[in-house]
C-alpha positions as CSV (number, residue, x, y, z in Angstrom):
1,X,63.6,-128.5,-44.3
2,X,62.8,-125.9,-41.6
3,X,63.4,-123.5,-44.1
4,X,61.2,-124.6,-46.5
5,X,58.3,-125.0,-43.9
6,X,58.7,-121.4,-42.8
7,X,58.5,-120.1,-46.3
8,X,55.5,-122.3,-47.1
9,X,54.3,-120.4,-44.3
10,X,55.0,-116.8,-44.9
11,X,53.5,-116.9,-48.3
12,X,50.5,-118.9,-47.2
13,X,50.1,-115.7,-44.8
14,X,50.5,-113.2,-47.4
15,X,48.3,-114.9,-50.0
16,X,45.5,-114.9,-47.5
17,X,46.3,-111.6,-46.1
18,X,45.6,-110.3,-49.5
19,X,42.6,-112.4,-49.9
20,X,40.7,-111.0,-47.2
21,X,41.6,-107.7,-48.2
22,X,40.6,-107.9,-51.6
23,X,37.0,-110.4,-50.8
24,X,36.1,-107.0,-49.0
25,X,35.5,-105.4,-52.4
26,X,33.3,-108.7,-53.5
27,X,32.4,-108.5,-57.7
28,X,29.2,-110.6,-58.0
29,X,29.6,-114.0,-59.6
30,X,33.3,-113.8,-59.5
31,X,34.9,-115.8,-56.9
32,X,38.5,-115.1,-55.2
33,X,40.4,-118.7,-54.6
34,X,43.2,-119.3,-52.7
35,X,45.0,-123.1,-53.9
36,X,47.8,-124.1,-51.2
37,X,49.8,-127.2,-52.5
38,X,52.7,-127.8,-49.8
39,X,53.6,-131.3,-51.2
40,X,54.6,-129.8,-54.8
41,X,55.6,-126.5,-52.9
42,X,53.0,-124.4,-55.1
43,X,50.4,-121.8,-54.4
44,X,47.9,-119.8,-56.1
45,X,45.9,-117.0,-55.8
46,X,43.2,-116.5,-58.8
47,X,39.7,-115.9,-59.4
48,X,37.1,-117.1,-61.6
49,X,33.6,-116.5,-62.7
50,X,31.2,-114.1,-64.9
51,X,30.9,-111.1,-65.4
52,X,28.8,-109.1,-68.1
53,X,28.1,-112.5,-69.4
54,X,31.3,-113.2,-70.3
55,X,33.7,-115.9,-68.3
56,X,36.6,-114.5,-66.3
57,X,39.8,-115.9,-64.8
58,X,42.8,-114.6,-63.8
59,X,45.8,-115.4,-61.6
60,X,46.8,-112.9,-59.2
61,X,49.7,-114.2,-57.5
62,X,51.7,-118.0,-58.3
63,X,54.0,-119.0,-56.3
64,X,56.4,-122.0,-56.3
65,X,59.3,-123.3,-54.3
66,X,62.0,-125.1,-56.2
67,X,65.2,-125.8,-55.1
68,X,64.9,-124.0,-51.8
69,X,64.1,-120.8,-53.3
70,X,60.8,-118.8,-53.4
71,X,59.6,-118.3,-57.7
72,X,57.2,-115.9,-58.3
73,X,55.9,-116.8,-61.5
74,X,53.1,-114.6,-61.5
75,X,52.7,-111.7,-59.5
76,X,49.7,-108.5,-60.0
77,X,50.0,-106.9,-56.5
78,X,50.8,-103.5,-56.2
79,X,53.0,-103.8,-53.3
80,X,55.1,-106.9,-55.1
81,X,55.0,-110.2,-53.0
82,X,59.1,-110.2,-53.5
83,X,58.6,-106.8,-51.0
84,X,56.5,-108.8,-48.9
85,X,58.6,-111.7,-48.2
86,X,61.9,-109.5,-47.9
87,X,59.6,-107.4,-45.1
88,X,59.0,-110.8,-43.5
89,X,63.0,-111.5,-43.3
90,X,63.3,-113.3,-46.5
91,X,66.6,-113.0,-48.0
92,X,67.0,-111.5,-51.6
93,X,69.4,-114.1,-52.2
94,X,66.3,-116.7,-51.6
95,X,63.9,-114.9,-53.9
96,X,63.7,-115.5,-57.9
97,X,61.6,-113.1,-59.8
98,X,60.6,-115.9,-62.3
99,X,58.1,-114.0,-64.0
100,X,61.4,-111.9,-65.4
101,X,63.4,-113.2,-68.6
102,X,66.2,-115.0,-67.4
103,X,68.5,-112.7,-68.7
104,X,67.1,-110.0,-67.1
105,X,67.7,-111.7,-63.7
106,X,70.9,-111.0,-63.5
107,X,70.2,-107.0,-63.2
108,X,67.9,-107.2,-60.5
109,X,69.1,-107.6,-56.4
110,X,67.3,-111.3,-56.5
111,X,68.6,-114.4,-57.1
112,X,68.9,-115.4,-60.8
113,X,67.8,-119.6,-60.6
């Protein structure tokens, strides 16, 4: 369970890292949200709003943990969160690039389920 805490952790501090680094560059009537969900082990980074009269949304980073393993179902960083959490001593082994087809799982250096 201490494993799981600390990993809720470390992505809530790179999800809000990013955050503040990207609300510094503010597009009017667009908000950034950050959605932490440490019961259901989920977390979201997305924003939402108008712009040029049109509605936008769009999910930046989505995170889940599911059987003691970090997913990352959605990911649009440039640095990669899966680089982020193995800077932060996450282990490759712990780390399942969900947003991949299964089958192409297996050729990466994460963990495949």
């Amino acid at each position: 369970m201490e494993k799981i805490i600390n990993y809720q952790n470390l992505i809530k501090q790179i999800l809000t890292e990013y955050e503040r680094i990207s609300a510094q560059v503010p597009v009017p009537d667009v908000d950034e949200v950050l959605m932490f969900d440490d019961e259901r082990k989920q977390y979201l980074w997305f924003n939402i709003g108008w712009k040029l009269g049109k509605r936008v949304k769009g999910i930046s980073v989505y995170i889940r943990i599911k059987n003691d393993k970090i997913y990352i179902e959605e990911d649009w960083t440039e640095e990669g969160m899966a680089n982020e959490l193995l800077r932060l001593g996450v282990p490759k082994e712990d780390i399942v690039l969900a947003f991949q087809p299964p089958e192409v799982r297996k050729f990466t250096d994460f963990a495949v389920v």
